[in-house]
C-alpha positions in Angstrom: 103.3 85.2 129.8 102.8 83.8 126.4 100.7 86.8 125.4 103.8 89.1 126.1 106.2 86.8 124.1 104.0 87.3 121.3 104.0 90.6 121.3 107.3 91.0 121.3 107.7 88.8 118.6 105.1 91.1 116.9 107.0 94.1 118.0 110.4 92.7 116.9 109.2 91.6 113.4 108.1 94.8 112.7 111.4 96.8 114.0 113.0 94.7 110.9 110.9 94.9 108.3 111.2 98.7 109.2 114.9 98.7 109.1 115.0 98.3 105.6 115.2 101.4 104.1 112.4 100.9 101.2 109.8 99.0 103.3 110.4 102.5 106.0 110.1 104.9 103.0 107.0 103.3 101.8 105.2 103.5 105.4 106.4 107.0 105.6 104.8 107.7 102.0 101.9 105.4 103.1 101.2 107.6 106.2 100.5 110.6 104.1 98.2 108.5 101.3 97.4 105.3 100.2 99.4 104.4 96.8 98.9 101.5 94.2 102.3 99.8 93.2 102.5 101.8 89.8 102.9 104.8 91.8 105.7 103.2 93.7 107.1 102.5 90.7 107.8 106.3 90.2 109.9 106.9 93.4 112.0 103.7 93.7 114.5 102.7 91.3 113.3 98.8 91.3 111.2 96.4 89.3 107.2 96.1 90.1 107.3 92.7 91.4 110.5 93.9 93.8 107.7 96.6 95.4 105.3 94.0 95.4 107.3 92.0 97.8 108.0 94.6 99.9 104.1 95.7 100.3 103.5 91.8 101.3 105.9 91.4 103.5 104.5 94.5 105.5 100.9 93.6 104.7 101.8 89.8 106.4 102.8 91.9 109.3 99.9 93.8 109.7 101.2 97.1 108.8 99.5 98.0 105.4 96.3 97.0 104.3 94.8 96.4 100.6 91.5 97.5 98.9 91.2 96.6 95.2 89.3 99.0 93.3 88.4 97.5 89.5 92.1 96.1 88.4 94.0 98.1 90.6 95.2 97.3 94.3 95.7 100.3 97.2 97.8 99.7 100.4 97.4 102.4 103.1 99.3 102.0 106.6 96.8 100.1 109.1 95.8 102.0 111.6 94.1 99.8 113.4 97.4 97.5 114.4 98.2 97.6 117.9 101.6 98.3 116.1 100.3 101.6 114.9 101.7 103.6 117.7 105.1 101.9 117.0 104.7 103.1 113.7 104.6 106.4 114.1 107.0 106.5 116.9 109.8 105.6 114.1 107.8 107.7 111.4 109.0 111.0 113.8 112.5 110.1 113.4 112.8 110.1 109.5 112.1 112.9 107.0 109.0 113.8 105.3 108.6 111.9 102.1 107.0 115.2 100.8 109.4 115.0 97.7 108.6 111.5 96.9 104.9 112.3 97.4 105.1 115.0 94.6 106.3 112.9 92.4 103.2 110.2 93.4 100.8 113.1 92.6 102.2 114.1 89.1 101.9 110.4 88.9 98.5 110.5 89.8 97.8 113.3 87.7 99.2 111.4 84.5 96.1 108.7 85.3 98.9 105.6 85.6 96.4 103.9 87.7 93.3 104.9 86.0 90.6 102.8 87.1 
């Protein structure tokens, strides 16, 4: 019994870190690549430590993961949450970031996270 209540818990916490419109445009981005913050910084009109906090609060959750490569860190979505199903179930009812994700690669292409 306490096992369910927990996963509802789970389940809930991630439902409202989802409902904010950033944190639910950067797992939509984050489902089609993994992204360091400076790219982030090139689709969303807010400050680098405002992203940052957004990226923990859905890393605390379990929803995006981190791998630092030399000075730089990458978040990706977790896939191996039991919350990943959940995740895409909500990913299929919002629009492809596709036009975001152009802008990411230019950003990519301009080395802003050269390593």
């Amino acid at each position: 019994m306490e096992q369910t209540m927990l996963d509802i818990e789970r389940v809930s916490q991630a439902l409202k870190l989802l409902g904010d419109k950033t944190r639910l445009s950067i797992v939509s981005i984050l489902k089609q690549r993994e992204c360091c913050v400076c790219e982030f910084l090139e689709v969303f009109d807010m400050s680098q430590p405002s992203i940052s906090q957004h990226l923990r609060k859905l890393k605390d959750a379990g929803l995006v993961k981190e791998e630092r490569r030399g000075q730089w860190i990458y978040y990706s979505l977790n896939t191996q949450t039991n919350l990943y199903d959940l995740i895409e179930d909500v990913l299929k009812h919002v629009p492809d970031p596709d036009e975001k994700i152009q802008i990411i690669q230019k950003c990519s292409l301009n080395t802003c996270c050269d390593e």
